[in-house]
Every structure is written in structure tokens, then in C-alpha cells.
CHARMM internal coordinates of N, CA and C (Angstrom, degrees):
IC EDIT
DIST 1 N 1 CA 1.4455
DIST 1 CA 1 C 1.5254
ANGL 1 N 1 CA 1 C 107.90
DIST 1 C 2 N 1.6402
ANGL 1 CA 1 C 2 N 119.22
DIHE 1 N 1 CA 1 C 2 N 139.58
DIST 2 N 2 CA 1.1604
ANGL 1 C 2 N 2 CA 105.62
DIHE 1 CA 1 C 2 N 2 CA -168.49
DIST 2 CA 2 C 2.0555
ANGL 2 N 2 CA 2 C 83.43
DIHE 1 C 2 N 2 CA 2 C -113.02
DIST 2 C 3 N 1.4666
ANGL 2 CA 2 C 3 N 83.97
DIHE 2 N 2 CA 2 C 3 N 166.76
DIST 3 N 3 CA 1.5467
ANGL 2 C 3 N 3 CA 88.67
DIHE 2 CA 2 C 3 N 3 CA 169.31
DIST 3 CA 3 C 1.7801
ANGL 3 N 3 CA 3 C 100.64
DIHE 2 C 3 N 3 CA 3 C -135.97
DIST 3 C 4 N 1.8044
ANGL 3 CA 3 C 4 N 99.23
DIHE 3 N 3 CA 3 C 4 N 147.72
DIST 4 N 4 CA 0.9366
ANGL 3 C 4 N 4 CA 96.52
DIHE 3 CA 3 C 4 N 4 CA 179.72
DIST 4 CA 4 C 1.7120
ANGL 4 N 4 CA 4 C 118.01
DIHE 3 C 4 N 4 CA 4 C -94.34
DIST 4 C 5 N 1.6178
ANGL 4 CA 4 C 5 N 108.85
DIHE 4 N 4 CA 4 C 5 N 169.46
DIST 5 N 5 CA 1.4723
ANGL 4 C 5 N 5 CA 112.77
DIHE 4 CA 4 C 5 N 5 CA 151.10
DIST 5 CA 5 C 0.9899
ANGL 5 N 5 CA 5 C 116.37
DIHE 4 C 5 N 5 CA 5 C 2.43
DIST 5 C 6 N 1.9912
ANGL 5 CA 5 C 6 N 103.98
DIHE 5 N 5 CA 5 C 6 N -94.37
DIST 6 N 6 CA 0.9984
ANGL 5 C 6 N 6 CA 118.05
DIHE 5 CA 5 C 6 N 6 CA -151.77
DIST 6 CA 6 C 1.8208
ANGL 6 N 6 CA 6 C 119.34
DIHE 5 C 6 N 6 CA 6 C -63.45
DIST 6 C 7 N 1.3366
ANGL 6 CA 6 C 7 N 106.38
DIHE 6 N 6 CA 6 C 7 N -35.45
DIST 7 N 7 CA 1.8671
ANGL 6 C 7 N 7 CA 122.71
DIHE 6 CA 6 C 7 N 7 CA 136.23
DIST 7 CA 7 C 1.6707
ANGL 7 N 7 CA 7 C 117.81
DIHE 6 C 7 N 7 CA 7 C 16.02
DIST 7 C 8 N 1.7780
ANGL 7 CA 7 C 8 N 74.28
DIHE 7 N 7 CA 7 C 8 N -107.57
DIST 8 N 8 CA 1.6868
ANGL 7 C 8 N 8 CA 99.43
DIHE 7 CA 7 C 8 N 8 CA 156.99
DIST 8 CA 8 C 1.2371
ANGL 8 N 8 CA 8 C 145.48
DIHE 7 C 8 N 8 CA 8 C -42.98
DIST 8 C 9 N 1.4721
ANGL 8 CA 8 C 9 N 98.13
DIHE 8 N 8 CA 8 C 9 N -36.42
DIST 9 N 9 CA 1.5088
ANGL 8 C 9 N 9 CA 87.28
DIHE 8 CA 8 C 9 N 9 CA 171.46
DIST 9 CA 9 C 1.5339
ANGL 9 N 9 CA 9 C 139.81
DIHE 8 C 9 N 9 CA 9 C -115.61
DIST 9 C 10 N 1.8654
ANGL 9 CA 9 C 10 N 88.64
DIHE 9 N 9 CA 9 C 10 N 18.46
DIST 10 N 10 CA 1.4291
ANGL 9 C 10 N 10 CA 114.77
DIHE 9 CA 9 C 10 N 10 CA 158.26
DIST 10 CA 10 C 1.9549
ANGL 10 N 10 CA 10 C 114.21
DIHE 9 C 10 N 10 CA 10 C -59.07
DIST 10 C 11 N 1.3249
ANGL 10 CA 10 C 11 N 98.86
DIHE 10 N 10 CA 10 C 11 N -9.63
DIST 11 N 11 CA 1.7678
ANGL 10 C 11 N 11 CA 103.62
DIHE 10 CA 10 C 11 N 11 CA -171.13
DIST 11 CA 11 C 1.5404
ANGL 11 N 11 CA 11 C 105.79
DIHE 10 C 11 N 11 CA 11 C -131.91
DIST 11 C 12 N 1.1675
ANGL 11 CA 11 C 12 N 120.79
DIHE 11 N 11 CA 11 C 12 N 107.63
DIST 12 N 12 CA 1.2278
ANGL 11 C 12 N 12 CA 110.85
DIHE 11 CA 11 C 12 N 12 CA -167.25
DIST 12 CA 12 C 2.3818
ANGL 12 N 12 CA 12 C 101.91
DIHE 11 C 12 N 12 CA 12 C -87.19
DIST 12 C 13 N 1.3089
ANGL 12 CA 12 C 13 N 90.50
DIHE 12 N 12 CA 12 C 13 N 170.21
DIST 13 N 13 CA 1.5124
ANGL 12 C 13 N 13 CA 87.03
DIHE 12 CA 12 C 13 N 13 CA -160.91
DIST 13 CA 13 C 2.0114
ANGL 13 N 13 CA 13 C 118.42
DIHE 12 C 13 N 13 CA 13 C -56.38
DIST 13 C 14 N 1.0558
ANGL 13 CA 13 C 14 N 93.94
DIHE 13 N 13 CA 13 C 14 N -11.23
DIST 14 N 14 CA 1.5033
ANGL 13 C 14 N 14 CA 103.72
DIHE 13 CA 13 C 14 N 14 CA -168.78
DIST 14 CA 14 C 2.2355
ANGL 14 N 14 CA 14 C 95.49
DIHE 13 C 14 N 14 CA 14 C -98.39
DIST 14 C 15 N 1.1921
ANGL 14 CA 14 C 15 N 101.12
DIHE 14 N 14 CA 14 C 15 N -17.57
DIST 15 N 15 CA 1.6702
ANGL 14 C 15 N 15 CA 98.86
DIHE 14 CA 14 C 15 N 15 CA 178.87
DIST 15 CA 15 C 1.3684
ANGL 15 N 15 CA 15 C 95.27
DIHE 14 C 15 N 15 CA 15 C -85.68
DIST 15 C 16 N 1.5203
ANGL 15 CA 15 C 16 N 126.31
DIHE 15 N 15 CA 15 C 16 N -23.60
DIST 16 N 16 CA 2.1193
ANGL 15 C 16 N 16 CA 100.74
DIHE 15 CA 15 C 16 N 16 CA 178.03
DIST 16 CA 16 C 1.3465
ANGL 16 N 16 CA 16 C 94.15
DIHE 15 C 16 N 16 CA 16 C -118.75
DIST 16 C 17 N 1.4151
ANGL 16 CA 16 C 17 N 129.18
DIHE 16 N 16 CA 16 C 17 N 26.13
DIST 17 N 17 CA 1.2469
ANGL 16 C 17 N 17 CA 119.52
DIHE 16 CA 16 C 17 N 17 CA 132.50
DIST 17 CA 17 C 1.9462
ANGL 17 N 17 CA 17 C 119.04
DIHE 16 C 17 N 17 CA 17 C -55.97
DIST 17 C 18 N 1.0458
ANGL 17 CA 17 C 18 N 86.95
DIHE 17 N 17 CA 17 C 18 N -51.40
DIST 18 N 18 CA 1.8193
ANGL 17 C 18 N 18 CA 130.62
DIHE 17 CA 17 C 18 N 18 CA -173.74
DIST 18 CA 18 C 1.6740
ANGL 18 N 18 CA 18 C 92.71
DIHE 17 C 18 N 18 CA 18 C -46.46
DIST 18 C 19 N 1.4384
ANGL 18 CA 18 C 19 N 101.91
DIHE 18 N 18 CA 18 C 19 N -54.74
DIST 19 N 19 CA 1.6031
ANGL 18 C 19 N 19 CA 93.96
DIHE 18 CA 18 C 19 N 19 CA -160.09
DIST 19 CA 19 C 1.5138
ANGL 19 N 19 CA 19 C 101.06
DIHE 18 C 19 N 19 CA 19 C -97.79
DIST 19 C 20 N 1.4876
ANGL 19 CA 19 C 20 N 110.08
DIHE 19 N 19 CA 19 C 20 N -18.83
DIST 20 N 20 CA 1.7566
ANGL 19 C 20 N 20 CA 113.87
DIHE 19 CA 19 C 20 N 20 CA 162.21
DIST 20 CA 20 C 1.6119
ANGL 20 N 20 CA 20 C 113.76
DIHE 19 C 20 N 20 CA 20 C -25.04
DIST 20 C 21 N 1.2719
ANGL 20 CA 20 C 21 N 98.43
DIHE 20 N 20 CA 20 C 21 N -63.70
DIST 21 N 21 CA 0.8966
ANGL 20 C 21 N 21 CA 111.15
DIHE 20 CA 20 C 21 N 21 CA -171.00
DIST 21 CA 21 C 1.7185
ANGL 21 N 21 CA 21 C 133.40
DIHE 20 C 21 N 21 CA 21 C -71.69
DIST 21 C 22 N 1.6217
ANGL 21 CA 21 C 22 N 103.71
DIHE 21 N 21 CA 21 C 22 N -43.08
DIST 22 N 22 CA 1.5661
ANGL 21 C 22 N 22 CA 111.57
DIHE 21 CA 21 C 22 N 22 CA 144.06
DIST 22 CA 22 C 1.4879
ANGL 22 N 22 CA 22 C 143.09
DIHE 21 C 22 N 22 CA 22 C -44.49
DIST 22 C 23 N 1.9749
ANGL 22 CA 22 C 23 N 102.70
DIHE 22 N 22 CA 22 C 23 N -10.48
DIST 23 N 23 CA 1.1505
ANGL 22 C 23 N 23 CA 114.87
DIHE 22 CA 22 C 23 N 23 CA -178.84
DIST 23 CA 23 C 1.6326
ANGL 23 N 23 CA 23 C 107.36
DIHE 22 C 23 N 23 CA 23 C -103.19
DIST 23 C 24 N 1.3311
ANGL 23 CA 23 C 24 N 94.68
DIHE 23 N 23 CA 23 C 24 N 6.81
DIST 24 N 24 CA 1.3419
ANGL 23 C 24 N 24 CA 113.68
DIHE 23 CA 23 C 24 N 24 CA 177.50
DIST 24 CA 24 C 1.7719
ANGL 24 N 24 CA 24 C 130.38
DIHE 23 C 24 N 24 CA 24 C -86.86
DIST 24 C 25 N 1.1348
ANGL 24 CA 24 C 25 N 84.86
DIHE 24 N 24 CA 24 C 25 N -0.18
DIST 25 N 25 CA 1.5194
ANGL 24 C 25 N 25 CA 123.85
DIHE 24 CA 24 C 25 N 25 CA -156.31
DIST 25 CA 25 C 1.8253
ANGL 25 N 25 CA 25 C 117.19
DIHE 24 C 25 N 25 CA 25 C 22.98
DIST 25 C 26 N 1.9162
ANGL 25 CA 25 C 26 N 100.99
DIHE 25 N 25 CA 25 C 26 N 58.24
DIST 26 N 26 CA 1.1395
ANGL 25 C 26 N 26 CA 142.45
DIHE 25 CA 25 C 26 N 26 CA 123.72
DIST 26 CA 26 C 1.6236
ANGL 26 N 26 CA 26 C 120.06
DIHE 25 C 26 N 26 CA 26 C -3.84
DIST 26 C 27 N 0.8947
ANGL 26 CA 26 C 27 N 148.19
DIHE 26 N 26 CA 26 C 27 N 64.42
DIST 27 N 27 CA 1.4473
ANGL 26 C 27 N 27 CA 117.90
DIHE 26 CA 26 C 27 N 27 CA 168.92
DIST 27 CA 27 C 1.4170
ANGL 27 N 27 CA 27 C 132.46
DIHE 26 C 27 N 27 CA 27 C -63.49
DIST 27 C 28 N 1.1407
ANGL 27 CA 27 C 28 N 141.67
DIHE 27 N 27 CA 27 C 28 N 151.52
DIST 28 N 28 CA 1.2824
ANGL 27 C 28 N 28 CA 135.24
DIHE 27 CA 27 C 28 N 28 CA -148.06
DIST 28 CA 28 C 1.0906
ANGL 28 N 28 CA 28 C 137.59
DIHE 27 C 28 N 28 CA 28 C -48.75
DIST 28 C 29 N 1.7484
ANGL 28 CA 28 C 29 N 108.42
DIHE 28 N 28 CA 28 C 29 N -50.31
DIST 29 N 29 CA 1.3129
ANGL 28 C 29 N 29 CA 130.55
DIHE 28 CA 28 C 29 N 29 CA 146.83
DIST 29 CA 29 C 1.6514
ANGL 29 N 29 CA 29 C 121.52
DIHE 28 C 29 N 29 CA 29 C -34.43
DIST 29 C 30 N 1.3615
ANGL 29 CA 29 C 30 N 126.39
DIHE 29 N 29 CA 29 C 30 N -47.21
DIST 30 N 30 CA 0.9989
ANGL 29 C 30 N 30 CA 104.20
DIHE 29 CA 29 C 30 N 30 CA 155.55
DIST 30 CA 30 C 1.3438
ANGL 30 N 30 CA 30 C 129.74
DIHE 29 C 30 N 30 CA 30 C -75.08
DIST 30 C 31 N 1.1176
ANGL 30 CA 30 C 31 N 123.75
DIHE 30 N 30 CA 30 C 31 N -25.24
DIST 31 N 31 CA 1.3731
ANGL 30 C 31 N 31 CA 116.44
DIHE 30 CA 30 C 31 N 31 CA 171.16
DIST 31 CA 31 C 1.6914
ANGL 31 N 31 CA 31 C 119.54
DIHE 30 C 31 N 31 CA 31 C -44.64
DIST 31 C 32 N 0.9554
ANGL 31 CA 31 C 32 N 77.24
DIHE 31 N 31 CA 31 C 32 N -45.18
DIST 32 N 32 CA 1.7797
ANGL 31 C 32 N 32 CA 90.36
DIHE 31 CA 31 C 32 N 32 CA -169.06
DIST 32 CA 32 C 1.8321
ANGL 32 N 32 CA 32 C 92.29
DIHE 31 C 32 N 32 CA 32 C -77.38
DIST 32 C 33 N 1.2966
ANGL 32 CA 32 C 33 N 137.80
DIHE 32 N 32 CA 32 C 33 N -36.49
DIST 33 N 33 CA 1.1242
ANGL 32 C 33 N 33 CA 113.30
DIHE 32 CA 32 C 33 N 33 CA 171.14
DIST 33 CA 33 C 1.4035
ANGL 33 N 33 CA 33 C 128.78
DIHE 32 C 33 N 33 CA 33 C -60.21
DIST 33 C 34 N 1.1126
ANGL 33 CA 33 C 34 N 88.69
DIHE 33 N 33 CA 33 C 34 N -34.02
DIST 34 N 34 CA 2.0454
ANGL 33 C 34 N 34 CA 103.40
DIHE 33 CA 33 C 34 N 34 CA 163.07
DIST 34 CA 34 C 0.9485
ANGL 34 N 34 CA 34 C 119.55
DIHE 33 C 34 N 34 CA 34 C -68.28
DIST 34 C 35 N 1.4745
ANGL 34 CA 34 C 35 N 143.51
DIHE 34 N 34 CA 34 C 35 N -16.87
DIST 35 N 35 CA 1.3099
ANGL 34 C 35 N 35 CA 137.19
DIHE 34 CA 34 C 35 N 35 CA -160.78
DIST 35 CA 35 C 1.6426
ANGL 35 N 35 CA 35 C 88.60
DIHE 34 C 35 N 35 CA 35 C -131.34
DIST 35 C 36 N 1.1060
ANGL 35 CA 35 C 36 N 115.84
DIHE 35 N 35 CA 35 C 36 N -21.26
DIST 36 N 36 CA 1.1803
ANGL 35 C 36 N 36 CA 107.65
DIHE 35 CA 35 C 36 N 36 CA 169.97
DIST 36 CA 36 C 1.7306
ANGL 36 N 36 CA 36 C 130.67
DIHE 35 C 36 N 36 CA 36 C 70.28
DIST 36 C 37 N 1.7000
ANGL 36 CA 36 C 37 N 85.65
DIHE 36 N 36 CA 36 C 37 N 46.04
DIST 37 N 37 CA 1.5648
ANGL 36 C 37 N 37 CA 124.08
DIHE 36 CA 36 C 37 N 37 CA -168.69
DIST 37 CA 37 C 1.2983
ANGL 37 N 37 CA 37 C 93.58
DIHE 36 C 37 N 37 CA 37 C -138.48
DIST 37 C 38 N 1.4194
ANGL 37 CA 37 C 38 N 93.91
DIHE 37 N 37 CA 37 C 38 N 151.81
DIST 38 N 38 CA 1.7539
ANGL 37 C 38 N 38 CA 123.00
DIHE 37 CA 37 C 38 N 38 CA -173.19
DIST 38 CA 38 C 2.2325
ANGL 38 N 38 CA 38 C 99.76
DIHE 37 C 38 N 38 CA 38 C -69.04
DIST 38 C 39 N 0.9111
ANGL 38 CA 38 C 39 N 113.77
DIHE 38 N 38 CA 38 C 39 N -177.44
DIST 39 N 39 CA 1.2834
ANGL 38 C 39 N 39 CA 108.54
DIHE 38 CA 38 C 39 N 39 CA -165.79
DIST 39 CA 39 C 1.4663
ANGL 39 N 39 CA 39 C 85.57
DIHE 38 C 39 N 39 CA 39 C -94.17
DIST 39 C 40 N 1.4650
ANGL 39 CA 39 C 40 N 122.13
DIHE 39 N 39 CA 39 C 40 N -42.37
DIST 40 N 40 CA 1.8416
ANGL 39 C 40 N 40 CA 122.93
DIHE 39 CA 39 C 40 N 40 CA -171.29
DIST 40 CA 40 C 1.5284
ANGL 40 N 40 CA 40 C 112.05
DIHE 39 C 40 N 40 CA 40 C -53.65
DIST 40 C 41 N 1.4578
ANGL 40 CA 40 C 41 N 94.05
DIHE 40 N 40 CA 40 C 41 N -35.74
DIST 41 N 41 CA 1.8437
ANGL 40 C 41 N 41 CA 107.35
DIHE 40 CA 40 C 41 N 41 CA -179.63
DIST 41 CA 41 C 1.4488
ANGL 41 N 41 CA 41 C 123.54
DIHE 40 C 41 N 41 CA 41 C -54.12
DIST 41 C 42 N 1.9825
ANGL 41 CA 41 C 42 N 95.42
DIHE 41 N 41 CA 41 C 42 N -52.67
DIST 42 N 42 CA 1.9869
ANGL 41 C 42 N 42 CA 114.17
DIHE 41 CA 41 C 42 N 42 CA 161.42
DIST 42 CA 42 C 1.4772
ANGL 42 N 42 CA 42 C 103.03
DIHE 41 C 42 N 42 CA 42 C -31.56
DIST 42 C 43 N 0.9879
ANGL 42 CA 42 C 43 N 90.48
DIHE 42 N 42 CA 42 C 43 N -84.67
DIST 43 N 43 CA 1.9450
ANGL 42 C 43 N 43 CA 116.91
DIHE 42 CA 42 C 43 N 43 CA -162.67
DIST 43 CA 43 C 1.6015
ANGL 43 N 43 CA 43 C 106.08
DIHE 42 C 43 N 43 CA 43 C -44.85
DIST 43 C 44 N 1.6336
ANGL 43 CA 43 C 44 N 115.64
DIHE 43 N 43 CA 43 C 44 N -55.58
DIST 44 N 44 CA 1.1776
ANGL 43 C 44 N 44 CA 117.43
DIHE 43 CA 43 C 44 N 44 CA 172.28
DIST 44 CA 44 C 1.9626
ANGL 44 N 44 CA 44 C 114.82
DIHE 43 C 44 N 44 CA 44 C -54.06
DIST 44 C 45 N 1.7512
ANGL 44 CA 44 C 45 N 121.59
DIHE 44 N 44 CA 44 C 45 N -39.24
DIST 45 N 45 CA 1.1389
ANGL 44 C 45 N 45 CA 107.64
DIHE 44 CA 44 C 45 N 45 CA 155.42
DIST 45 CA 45 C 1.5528
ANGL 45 N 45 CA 45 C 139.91
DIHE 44 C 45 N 45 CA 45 C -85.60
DIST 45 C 46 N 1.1849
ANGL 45 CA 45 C 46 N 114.26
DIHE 45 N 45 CA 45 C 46 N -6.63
DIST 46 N 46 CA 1.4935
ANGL 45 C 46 N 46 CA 130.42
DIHE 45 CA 45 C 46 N 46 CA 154.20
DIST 46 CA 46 C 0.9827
ANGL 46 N 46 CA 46 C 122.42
DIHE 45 C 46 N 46 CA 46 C -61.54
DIST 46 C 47 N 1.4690
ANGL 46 CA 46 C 47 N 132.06
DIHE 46 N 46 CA 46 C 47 N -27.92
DIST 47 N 47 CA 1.5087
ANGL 46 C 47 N 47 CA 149.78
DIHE 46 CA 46 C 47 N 47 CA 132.79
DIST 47 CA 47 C 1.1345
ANGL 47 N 47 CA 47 C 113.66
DIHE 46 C 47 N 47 CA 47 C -24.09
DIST 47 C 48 N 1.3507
ANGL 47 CA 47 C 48 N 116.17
DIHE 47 N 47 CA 47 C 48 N -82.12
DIST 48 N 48 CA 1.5993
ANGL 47 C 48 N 48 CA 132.96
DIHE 47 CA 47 C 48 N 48 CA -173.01
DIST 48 CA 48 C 1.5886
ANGL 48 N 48 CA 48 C 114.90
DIHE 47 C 48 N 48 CA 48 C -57.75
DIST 48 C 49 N 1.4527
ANGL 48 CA 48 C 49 N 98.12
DIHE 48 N 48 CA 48 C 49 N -32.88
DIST 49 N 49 CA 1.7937
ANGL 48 C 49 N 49 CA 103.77
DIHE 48 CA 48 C 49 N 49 CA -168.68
DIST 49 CA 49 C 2.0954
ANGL 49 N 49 CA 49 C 91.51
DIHE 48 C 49 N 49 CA 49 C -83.66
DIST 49 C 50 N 0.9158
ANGL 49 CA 49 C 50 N 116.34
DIHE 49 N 49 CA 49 C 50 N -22.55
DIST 50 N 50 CA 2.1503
ANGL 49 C 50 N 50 CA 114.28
DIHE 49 CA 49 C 50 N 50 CA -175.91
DIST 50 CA 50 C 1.4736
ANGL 50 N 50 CA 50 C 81.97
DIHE 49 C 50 N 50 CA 50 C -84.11
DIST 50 C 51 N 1.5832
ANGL 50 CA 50 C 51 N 144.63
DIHE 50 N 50 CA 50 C 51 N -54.43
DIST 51 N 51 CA 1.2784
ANGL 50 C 51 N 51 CA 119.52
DIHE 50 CA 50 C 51 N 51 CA -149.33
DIST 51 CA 51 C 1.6043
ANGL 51 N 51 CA 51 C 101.68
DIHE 50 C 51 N 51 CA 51 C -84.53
DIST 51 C 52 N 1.3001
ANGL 51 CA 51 C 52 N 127.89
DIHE 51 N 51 CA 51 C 52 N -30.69
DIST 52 N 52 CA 1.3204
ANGL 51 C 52 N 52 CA 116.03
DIHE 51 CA 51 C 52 N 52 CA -178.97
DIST 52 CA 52 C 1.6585
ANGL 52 N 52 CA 52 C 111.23
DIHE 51 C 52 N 52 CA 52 C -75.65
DIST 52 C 53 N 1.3336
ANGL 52 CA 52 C 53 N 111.51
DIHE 52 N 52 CA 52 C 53 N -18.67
DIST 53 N 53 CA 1.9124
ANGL 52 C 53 N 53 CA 98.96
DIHE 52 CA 52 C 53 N 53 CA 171.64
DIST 53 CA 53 C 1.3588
ANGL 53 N 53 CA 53 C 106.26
DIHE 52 C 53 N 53 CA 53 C -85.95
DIST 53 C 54 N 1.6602
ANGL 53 CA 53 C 54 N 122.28
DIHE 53 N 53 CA 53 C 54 N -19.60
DIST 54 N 54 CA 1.1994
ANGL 53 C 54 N 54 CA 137.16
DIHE 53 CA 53 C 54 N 54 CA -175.26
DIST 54 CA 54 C 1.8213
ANGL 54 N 54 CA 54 C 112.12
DIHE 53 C 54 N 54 CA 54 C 67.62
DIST 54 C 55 N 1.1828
ANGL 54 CA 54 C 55 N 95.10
DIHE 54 N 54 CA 54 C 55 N 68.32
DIST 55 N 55 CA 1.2233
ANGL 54 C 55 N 55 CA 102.71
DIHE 54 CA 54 C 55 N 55 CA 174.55
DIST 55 CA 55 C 1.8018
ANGL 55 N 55 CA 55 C 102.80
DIHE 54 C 55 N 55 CA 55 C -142.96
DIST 55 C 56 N 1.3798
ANGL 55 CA 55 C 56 N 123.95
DIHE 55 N 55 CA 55 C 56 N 164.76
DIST 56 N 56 CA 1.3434
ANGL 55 C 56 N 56 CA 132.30
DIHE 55 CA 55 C 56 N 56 CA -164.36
DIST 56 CA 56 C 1.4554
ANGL 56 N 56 CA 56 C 124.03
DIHE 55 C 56 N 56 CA 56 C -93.37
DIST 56 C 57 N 1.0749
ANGL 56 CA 56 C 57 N 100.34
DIHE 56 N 56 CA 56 C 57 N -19.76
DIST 57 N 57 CA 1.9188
ANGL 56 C 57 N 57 CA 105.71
DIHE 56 CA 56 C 57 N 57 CA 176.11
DIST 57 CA 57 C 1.4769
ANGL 57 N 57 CA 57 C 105.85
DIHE 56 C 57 N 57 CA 57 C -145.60
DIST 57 C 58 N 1.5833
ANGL 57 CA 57 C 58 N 103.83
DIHE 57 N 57 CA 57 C 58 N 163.15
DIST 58 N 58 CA 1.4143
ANGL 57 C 58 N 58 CA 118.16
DIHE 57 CA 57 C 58 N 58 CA 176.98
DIST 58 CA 58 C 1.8963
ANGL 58 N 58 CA 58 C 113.44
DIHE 57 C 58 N 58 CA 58 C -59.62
DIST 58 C 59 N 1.2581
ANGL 58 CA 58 C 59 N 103.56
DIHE 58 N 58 CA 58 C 59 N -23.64
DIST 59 N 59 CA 1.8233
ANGL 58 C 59 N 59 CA 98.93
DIHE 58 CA 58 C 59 N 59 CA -177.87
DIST 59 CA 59 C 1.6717
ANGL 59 N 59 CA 59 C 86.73
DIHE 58 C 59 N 59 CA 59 C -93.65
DIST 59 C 60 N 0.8779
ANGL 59 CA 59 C 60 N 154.12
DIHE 59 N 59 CA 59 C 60 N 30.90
DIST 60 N 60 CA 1.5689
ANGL 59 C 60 N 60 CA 146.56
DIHE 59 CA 59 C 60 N 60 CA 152.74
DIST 60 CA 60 C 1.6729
ANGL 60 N 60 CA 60 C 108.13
DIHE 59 C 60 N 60 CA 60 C -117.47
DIST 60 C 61 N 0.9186
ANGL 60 CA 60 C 61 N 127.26
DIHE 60 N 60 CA 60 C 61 N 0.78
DIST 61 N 61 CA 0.8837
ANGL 60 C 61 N 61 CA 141.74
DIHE 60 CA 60 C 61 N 61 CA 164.54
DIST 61 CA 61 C 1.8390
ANGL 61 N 61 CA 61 C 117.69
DIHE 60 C 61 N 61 CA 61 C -105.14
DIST 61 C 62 N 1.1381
ANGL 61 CA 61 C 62 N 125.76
DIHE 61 N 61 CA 61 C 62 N -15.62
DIST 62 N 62 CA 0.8965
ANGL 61 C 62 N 62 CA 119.64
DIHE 61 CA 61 C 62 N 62 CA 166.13
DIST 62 CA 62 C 2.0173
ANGL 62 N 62 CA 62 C 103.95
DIHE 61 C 62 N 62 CA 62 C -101.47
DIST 62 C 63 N 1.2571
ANGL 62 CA 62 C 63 N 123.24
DIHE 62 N 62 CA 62 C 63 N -27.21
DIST 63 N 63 CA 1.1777
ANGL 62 C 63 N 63 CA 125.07
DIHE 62 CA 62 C 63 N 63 CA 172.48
DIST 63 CA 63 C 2.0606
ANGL 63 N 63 CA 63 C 105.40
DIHE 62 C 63 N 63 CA 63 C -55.25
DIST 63 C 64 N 1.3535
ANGL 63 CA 63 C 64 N 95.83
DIHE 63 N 63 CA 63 C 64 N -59.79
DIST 64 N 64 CA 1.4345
ANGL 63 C 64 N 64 CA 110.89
DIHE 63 CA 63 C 64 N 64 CA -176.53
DIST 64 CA 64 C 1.8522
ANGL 64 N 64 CA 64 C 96.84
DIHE 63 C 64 N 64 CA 64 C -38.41
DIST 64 C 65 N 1.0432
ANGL 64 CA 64 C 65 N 125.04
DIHE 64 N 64 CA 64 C 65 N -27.28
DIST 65 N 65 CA 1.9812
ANGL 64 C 65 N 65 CA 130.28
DIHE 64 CA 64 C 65 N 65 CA -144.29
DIST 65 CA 65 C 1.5012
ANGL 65 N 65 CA 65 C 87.71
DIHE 64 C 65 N 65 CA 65 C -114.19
DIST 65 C 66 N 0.9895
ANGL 65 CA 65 C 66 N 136.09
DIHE 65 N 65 CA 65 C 66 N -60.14
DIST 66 N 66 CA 1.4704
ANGL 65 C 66 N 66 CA 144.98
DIHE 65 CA 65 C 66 N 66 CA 154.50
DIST 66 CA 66 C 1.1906
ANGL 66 N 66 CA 66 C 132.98
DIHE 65 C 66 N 66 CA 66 C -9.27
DIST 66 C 67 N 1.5231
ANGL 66 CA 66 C 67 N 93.72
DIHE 66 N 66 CA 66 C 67 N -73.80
DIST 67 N 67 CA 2.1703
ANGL 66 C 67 N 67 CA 113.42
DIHE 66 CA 66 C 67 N 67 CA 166.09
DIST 67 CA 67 C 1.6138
ANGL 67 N 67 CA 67 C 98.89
DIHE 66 C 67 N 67 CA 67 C -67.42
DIST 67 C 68 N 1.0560
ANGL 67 CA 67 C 68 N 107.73
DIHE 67 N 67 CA 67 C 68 N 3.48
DIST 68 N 68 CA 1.9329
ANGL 67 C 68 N 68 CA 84.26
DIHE 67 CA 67 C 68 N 68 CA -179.72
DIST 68 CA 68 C 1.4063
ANGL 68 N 68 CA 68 C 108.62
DIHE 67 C 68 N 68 CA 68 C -130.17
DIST 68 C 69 N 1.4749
ANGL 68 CA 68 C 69 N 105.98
DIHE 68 N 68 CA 68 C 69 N 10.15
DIST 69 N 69 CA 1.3603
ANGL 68 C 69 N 69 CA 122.59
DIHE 68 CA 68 C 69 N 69 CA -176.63
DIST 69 CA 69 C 1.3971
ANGL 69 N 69 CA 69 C 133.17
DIHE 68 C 69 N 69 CA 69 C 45.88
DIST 69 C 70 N 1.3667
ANGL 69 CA 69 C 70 N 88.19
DIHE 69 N 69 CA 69 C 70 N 58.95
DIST 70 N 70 CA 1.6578
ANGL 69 C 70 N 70 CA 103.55
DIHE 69 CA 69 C 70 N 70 CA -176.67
DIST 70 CA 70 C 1.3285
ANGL 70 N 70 CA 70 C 106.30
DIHE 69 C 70 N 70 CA 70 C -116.05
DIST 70 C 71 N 1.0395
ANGL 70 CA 70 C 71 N 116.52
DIHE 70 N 70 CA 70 C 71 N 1.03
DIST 71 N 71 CA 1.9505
ANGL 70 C 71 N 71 CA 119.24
DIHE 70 CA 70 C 71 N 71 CA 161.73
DIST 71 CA 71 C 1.3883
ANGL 71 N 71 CA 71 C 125.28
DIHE 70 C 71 N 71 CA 71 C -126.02
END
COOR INIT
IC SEED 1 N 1 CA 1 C
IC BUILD
């Protein structure tokens, strides 16, 4: 499967870090201890990263990153 550009660079490298880790089944708090962001910061970019692929939750957003083989 190829993925395109435009794909990729809907997610910048630190957002499928982000969901790397959510696919990890991570809960937030740790995420953010790993990334080394407040838990409001996660959620506030887990937010931003579902509305720009336009999808509704953090596991559709990591599915969406997945099928296109970016994780």
C-alpha cells in the first residue's frame, strides 16, 4: 500500500508519535508522561489531531494512521 504526500503530511511527526503511543493502549497520563506534556495538552492535541483527519475518537484516529501505514 502506498501512501500519499498529502497522507503524510496531514500528521506531522510528533502527532503519530502521539498516537504511537495511544495504539499502545497508553492512557493519557502516560502519554503525556512520555511526551512530556501535561495530560490537558494530550487531550487538547488528540483533539486537534481526530478533527483534522475528521474522525471522532482517539482509536479512529489511530486506525485512520494504521490503514495508511504510518504506524
Amino acid at each position: 500500500m502506498t501512501t500519499s504526500t498529502t497522507e503524510r503530511s496531514s500528521l506531522a511527526h510528533d502527532d503519530l508519535r502521539l498516537l504511537r503511543l495511544i495504539s499502545q493502549g497508553l492512557p493519557l497520563d502516560a502519554v503525556g508522561r512520555r511526551l512530556s506534556f501535561s495530560d490537558r495538552t494530550i487531550r487538547r492535541r488528540t483533539r486537534a489531531i481526530c478533527d483534522r483527519l475528521g474522525v471522532g475518537t482517539p482509536i479512529e484516529a489511530v486506525v485512520w494512521a494504521a490503514r495508511r501505514g504510518l504506524l
